[in-house]
MARKEKE-89685 format. One record per residue (C-alpha): residue number from 1; residue in one letter; z, y, x. Coordinates in Angstrom, 2 decimals, padded with zeros to 5 digits. Layout:
{pos: NUM | code: A | z: Z | y: Y | x: X}
...
REM end
This chain:
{pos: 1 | code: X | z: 033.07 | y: 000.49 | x: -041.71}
{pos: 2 | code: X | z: 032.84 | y: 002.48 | x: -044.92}
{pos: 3 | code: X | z: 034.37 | y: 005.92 | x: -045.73}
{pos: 4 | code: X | z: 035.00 | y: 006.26 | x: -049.18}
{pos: 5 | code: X | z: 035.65 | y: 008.89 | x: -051.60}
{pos: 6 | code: X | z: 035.80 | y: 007.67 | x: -055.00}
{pos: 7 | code: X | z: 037.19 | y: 009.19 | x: -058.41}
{pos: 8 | code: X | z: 040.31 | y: 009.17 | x: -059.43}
{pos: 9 | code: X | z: 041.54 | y: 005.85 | x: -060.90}
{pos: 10 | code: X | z: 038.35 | y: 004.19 | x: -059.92}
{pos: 11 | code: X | z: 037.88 | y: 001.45 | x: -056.62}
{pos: 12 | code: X | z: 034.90 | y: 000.30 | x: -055.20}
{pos: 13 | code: X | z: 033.90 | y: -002.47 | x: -057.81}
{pos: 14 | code: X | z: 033.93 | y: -005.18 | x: -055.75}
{pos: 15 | code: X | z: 035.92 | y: -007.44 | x: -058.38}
{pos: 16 | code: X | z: 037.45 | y: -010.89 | x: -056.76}
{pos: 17 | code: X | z: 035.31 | y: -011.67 | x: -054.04}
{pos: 18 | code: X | z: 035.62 | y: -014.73 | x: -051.13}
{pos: 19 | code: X | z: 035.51 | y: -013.85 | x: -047.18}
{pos: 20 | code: X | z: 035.56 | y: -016.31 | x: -044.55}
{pos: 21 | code: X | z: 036.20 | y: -016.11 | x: -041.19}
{pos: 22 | code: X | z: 036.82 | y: -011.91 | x: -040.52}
{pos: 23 | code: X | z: 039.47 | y: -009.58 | x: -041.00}
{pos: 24 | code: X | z: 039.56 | y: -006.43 | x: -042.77}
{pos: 25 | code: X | z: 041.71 | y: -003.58 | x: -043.57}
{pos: 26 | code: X | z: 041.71 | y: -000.56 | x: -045.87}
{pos: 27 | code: X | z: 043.44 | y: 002.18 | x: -044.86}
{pos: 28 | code: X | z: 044.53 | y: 004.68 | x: -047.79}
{pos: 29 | code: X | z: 044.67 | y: 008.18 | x: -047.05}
{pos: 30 | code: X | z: 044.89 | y: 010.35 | x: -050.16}
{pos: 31 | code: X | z: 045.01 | y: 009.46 | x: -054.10}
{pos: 32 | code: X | z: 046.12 | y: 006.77 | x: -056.03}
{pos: 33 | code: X | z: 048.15 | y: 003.70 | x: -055.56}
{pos: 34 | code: X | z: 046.47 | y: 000.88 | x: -055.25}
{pos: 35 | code: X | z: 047.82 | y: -003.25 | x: -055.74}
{pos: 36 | code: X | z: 045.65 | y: -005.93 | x: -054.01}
{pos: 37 | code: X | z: 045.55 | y: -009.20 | x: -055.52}
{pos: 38 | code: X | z: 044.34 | y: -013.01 | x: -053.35}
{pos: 39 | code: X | z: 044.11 | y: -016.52 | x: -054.80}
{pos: 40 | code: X | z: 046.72 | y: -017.82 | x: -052.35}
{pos: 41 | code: X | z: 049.66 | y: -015.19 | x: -052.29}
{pos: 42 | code: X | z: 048.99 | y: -013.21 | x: -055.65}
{pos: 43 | code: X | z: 049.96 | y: -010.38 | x: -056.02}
{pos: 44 | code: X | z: 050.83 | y: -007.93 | x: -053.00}
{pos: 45 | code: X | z: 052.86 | y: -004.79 | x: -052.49}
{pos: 46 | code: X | z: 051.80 | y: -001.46 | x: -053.33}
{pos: 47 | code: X | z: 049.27 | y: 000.26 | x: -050.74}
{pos: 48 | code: X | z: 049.96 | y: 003.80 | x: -050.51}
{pos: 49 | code: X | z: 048.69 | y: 006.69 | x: -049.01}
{pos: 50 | code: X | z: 049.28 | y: 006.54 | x: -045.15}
{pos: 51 | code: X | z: 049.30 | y: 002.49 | x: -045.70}
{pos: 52 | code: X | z: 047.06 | y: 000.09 | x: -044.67}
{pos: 53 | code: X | z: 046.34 | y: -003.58 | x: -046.25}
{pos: 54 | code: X | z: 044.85 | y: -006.17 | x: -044.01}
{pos: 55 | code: X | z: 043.31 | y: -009.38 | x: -044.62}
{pos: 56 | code: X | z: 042.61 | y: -012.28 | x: -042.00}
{pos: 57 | code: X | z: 040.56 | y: -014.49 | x: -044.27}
{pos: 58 | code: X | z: 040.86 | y: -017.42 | x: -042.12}
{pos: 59 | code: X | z: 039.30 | y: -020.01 | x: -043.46}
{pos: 60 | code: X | z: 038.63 | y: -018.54 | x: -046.74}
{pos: 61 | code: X | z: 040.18 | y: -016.81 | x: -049.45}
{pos: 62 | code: X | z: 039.29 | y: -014.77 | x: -052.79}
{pos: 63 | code: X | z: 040.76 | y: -011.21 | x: -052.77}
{pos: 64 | code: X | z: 040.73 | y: -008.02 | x: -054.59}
{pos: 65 | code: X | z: 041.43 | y: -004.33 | x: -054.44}
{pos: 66 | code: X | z: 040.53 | y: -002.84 | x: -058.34}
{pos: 67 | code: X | z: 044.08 | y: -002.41 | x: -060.04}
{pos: 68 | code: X | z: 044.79 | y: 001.17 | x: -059.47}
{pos: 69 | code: X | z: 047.98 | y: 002.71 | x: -060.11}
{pos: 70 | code: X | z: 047.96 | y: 006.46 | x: -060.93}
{pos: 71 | code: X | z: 049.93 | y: 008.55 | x: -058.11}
{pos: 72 | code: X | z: 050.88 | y: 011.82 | x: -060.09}
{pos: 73 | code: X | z: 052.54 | y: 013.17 | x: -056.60}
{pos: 74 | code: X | z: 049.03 | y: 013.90 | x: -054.98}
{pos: 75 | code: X | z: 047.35 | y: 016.42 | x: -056.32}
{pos: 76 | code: X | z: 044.12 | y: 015.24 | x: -054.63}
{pos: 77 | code: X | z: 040.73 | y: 015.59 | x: -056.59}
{pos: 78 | code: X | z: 039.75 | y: 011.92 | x: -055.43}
{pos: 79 | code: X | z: 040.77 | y: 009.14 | x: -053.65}
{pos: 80 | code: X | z: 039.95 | y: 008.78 | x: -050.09}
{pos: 81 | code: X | z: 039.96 | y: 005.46 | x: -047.90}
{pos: 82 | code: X | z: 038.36 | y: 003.57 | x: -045.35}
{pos: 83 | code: X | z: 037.10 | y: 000.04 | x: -045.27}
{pos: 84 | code: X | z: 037.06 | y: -002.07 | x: -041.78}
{pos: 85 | code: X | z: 035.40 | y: -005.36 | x: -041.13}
{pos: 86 | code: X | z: 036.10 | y: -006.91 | x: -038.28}
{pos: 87 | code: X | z: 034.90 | y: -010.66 | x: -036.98}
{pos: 88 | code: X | z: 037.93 | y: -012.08 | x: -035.49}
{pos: 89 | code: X | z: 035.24 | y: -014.96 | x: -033.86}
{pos: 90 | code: X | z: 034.86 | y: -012.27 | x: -031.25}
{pos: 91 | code: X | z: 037.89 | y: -011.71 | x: -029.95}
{pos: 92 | code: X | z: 040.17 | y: -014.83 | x: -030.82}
{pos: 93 | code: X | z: 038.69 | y: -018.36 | x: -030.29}
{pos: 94 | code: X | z: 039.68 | y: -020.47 | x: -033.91}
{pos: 95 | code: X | z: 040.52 | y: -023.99 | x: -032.28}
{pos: 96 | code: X | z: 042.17 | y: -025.36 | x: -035.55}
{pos: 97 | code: X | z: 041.55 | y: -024.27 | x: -039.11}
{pos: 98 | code: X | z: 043.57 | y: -020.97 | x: -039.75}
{pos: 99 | code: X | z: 045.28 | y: -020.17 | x: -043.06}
{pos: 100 | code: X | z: 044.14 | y: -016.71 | x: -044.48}
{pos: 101 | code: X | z: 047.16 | y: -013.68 | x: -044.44}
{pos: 102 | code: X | z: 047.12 | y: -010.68 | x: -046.42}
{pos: 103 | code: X | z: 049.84 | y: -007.80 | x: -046.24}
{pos: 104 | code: X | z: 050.32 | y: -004.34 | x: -047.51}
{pos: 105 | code: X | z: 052.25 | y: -002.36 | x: -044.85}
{pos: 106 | code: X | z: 053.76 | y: 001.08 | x: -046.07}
{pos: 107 | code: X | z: 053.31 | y: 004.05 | x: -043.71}
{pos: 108 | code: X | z: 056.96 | y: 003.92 | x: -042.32}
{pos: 109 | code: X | z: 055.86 | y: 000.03 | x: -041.09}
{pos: 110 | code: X | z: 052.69 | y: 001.84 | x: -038.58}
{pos: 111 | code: X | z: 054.43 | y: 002.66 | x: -035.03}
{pos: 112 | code: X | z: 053.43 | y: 006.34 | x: -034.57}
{pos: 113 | code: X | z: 053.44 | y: 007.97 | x: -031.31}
{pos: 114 | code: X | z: 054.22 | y: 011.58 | x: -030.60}
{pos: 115 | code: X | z: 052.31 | y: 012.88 | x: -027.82}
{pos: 116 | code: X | z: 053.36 | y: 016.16 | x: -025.70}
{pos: 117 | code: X | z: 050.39 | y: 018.55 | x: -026.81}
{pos: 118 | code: X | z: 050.48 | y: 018.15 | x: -030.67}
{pos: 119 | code: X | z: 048.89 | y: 014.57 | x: -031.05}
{pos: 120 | code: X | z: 050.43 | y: 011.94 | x: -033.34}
{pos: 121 | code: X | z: 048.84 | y: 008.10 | x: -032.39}
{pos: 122 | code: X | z: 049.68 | y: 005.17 | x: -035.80}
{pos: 123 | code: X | z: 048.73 | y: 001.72 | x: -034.05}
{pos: 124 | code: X | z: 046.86 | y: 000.04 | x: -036.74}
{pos: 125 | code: X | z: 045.77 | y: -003.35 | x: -034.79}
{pos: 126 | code: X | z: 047.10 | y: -003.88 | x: -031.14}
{pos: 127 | code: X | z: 049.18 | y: -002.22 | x: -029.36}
{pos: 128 | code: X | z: 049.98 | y: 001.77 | x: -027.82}
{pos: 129 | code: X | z: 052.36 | y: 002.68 | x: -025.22}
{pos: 130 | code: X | z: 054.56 | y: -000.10 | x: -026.53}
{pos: 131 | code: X | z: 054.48 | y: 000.15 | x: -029.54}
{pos: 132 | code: X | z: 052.84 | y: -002.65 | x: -031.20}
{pos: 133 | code: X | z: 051.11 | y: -002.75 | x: -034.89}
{pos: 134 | code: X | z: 053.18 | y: -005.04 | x: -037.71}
{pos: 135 | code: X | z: 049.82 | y: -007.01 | x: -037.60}
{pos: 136 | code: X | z: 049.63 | y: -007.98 | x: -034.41}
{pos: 137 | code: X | z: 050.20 | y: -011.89 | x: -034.45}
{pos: 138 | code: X | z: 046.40 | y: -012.56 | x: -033.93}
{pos: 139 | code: X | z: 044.73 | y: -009.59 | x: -033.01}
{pos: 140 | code: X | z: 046.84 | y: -007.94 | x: -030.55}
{pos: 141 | code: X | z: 044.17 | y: -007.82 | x: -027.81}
{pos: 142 | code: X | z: 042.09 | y: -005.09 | x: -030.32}
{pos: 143 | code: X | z: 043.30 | y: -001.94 | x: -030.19}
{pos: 144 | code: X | z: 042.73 | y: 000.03 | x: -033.43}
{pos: 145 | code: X | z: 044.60 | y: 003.55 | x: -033.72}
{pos: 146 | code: X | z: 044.59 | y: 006.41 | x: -036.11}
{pos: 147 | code: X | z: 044.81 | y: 009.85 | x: -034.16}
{pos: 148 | code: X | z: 045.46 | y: 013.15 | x: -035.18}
{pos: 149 | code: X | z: 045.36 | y: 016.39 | x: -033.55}
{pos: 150 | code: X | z: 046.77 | y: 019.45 | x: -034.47}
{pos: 151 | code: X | z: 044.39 | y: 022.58 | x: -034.63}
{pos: 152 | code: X | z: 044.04 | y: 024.85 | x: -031.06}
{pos: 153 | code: X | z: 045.65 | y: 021.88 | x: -029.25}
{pos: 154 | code: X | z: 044.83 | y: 021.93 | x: -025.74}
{pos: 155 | code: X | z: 043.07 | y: 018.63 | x: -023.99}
{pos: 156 | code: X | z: 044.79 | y: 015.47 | x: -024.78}
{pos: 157 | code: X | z: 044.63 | y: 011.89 | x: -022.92}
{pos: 158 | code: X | z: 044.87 | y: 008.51 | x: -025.03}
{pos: 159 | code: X | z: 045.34 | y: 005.64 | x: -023.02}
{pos: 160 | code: X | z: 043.05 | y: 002.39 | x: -023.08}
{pos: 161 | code: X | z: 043.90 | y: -000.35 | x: -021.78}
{pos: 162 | code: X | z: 042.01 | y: -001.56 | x: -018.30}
{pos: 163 | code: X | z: 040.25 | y: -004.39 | x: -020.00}
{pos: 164 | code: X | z: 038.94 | y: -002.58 | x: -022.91}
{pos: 165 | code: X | z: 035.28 | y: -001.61 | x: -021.47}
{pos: 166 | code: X | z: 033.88 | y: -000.22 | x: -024.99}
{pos: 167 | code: X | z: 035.36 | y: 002.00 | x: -027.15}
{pos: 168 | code: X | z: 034.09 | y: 003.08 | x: -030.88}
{pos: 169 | code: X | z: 035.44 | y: 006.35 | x: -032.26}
{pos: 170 | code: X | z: 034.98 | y: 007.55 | x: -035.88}
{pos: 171 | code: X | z: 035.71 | y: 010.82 | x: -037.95}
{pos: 172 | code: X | z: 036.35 | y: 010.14 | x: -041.07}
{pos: 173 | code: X | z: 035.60 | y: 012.79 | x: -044.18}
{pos: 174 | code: X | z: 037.25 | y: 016.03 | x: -043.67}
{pos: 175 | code: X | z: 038.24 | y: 014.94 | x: -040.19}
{pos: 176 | code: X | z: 037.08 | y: 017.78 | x: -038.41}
{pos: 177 | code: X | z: 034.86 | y: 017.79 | x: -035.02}
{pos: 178 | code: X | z: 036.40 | y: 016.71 | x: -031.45}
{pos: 179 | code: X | z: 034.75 | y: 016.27 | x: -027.50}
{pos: 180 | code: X | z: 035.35 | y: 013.29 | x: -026.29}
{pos: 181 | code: X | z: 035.53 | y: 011.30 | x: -022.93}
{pos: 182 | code: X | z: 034.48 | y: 012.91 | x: -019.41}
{pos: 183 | code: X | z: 031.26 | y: 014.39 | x: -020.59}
{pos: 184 | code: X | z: 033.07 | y: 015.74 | x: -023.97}
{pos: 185 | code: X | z: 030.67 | y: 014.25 | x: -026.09}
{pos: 186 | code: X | z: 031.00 | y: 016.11 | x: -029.25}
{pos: 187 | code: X | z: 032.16 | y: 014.06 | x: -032.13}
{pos: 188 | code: X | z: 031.96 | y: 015.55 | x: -036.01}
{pos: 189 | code: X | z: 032.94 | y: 014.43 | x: -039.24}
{pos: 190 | code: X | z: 031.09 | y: 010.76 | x: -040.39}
{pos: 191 | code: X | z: 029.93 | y: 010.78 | x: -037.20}
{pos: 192 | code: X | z: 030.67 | y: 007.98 | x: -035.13}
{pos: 193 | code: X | z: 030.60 | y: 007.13 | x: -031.19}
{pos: 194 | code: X | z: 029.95 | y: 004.27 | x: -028.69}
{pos: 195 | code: X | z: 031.50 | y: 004.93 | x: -025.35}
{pos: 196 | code: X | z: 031.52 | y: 002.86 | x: -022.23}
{pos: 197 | code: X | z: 034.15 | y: 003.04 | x: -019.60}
{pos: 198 | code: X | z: 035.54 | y: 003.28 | x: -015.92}
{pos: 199 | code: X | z: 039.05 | y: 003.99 | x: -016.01}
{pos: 200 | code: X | z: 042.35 | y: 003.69 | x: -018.02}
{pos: 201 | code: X | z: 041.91 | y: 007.02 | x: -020.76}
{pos: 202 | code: X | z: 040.35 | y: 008.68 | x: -022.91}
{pos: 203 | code: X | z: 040.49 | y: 012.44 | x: -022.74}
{pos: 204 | code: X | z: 039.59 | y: 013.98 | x: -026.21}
{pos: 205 | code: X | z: 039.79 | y: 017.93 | x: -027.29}
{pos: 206 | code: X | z: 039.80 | y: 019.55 | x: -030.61}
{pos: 207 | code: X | z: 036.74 | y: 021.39 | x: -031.36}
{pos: 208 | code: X | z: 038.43 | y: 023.53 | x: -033.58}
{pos: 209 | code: X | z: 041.36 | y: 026.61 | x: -033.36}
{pos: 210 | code: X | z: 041.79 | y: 026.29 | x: -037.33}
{pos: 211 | code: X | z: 041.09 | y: 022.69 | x: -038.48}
{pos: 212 | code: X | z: 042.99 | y: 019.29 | x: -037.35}
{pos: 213 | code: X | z: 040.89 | y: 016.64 | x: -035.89}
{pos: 214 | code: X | z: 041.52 | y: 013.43 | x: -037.41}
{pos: 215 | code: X | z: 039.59 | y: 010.48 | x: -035.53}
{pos: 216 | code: X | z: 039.91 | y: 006.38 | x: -035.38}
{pos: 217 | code: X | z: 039.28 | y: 004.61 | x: -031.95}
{pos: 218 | code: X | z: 038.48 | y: 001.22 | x: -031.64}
{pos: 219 | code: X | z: 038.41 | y: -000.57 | x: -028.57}
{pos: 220 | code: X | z: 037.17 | y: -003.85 | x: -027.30}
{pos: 221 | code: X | z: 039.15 | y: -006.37 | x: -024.74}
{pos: 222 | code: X | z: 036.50 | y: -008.28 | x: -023.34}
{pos: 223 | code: X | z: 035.07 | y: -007.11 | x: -019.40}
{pos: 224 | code: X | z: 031.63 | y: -008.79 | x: -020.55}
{pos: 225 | code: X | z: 030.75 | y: -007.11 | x: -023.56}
{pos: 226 | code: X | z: 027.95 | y: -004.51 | x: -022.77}
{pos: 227 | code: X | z: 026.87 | y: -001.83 | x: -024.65}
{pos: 228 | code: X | z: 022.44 | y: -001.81 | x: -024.02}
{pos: 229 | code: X | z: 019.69 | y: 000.59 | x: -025.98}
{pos: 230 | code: X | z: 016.94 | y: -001.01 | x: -028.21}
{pos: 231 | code: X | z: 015.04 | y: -002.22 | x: -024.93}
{pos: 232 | code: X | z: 018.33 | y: -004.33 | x: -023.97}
{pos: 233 | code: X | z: 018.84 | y: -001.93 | x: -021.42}
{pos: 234 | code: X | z: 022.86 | y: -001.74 | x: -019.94}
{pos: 235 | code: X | z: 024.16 | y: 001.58 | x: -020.51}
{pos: 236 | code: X | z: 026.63 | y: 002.94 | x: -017.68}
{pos: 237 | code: X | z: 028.74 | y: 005.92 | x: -017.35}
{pos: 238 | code: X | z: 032.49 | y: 007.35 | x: -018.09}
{pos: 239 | code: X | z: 034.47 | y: 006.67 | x: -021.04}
{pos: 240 | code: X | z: 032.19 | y: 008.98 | x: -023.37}
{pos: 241 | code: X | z: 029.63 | y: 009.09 | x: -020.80}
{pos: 242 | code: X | z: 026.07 | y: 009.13 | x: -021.50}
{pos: 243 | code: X | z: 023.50 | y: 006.53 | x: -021.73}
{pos: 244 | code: X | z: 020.46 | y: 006.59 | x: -019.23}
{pos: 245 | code: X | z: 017.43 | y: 007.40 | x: -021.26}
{pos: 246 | code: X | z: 013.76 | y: 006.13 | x: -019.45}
{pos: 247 | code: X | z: 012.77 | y: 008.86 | x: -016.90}
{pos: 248 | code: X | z: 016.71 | y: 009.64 | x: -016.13}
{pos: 249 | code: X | z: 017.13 | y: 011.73 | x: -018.59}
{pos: 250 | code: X | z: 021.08 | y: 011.41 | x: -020.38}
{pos: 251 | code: X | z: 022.00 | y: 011.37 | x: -023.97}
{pos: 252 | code: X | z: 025.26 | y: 011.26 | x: -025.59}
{pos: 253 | code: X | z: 026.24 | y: 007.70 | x: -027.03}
{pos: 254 | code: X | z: 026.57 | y: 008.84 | x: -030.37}
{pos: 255 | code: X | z: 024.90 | y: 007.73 | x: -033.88}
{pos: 256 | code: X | z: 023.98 | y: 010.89 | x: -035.59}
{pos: 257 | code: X | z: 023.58 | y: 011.35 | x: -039.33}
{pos: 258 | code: X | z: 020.56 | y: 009.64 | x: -040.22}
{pos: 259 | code: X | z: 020.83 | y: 005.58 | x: -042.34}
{pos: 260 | code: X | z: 018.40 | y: 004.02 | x: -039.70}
{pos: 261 | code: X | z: 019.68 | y: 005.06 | x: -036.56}
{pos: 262 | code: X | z: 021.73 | y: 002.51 | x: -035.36}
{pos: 263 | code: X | z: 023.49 | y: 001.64 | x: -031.63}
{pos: 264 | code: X | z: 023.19 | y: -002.29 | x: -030.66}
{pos: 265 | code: X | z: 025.64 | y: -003.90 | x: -029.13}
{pos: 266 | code: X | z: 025.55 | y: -007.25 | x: -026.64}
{pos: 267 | code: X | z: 028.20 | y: -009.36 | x: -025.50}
{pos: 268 | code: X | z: 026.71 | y: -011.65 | x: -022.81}
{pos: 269 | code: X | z: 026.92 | y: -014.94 | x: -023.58}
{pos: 270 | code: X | z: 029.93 | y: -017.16 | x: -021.31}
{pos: 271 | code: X | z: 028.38 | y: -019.08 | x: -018.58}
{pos: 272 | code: X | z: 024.91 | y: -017.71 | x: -018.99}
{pos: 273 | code: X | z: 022.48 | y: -014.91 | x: -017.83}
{pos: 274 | code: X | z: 021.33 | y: -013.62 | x: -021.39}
{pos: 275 | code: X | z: 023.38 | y: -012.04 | x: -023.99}
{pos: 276 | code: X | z: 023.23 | y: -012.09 | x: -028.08}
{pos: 277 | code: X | z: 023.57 | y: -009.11 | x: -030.01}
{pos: 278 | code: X | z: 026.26 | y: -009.50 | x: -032.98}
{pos: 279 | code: X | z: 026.63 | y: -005.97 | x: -034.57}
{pos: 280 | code: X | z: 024.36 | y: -002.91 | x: -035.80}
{pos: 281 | code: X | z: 026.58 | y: 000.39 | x: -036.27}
{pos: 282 | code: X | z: 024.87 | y: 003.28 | x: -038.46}
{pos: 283 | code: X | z: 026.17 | y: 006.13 | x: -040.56}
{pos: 284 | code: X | z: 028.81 | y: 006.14 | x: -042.96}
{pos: 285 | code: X | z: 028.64 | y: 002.90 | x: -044.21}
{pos: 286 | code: X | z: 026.90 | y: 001.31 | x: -041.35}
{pos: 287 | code: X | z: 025.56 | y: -002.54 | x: -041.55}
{pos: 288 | code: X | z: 027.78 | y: -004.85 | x: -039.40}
{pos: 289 | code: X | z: 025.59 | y: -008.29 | x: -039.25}
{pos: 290 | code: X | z: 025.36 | y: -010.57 | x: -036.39}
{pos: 291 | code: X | z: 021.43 | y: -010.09 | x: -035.83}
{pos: 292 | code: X | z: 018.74 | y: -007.26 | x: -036.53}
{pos: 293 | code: X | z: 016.91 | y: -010.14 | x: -038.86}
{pos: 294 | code: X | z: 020.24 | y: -010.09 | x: -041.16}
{pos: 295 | code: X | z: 020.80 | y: -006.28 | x: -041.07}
REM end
């Protein structure tokens, strides 16, 4: 994940570039226009603020996300948008090669849900309350949603569903500070959480009377994916619960602002006793690679 805020008419310079095998999506919040371009389907839509563009590079595919297009209607100093990678191989078992998709969806395409209480939930990847995201074809056991909550709101519940056992929630820039899960683990902006589960929700609360909170939550589908510290041990508690520190002592399961801090994550391995760590999370920007050797 990378949260970017970048000058206006400018894009990461990534220039035409090949991916193989994951699937990711930028999600446009403020600026300029932007118009992806991939070796197989050319030229796409416009992505606009609020809109998302999502890639499953299958079994390859050249893409790229440079050609700006100036958006004289926001007033915004910069652009601001976030950058997912996701590996697909986790989730979804590939038994045949898959041809690679890309799509620009425009904000009216992203269900939203209203909740009593002042929160509005997009589904970006899976699906919410029945509502399900336009990109769901693949992925639809990942749930990836954009929340926001209005300032002074009172405690508000997202639902997750019963196989989801890990959840990952991020604040992007400007996104304000929120508590999270049963121990309100406190949440602020480019911070980012791990947090196990028992149970079917989330309960999340604004830590501010004046500013929104504005938060993604990703969640994972499989029961034998296990969140462990650097020793390998398991972590247990609540949904935002806290991990078991040597000598009993609890800490939140958060990664705080600092490049090398990062939170491992195991998914035990199908028929086996060990398990195989595949991701490193850190700050802002945060290494995904599917061993410590390769982050």
């Amino acid at each position: 994940l990378e949260d970017a805020l970048l000058p206006r008419g400018k894009m990461p310079p990534f220039g035409k570039h090949p991916h193989a095998g994951l699937l990711s999506l930028t999600l446009l919040l403020r600026g300029d226009h932007v118009k992806p371009w991939d070796n197989i389907w050319g030229e796409s839509l416009t992505l606009r603020p609020g809109g998302m563009y999502v890639v499953d590079s299958g079994t390859g595919i050249v893409h790229s996300e440079d050609l700006v297009v100036p958006n004289p209607k926001d007033t915004a100093k910069a652009t601001h948008a976030i950058f997912m990678w996701l590996d697909p191989g986790i989730f979804v078992r590939r038994h045949a090669p898959t041809v690679a998709s890309a799509h620009v969806y425009l904000p009216a395409q992203i269900p939203e849900v209203k909740e009593q209480g002042g929160m509005t939930v997009r589904v970006l990847l899976g699906h919410y309350l029945g509502r399900t995201s336009p990109f769901g074809h693949l992925h639809s056991k990942v749930q990836l949603v954009e929340c926001k909550l209005a300032a002074g709101s009172q405690q508000q519940v997202l639902h997750v569903a019963n196989s989801h056992q890990l959840a990952f929630v991020f604040i992007p820039r400007f996104g304000g500070a929120g508590a999270f899960g049963a121990d309100k683990v406190l949440v602020r902006e480019l911070d980012a959480a791990l947090l196990t589960r028992h149970g079917s929700f989330l309960t999340v609360t604004n830590d501010s009377r004046e500013k929104p909170l504005h938060f993604l939550l990703a969640s994972a589908p499989e029961s034998h994916m296990r969140l462990t510290d650097a020793a390998g041990t398991p972590a247990a508690g609540e949904l935002g619960g806290a991990r078991k520190e040597a000598g009993g002592a609890s800490a939140p399961i958060t990664v705080p602002r600092a490049p090398a801090t990062a939170v491992r994550v195991a998914l035990e391995a199908e028929g086996g006793g060990g398990h195989e760590p595949y991701a490193l999370f850190g700050h802002n920007g945060a290494v995904i690679a599917t061993s410590e050797e390769e982050a």
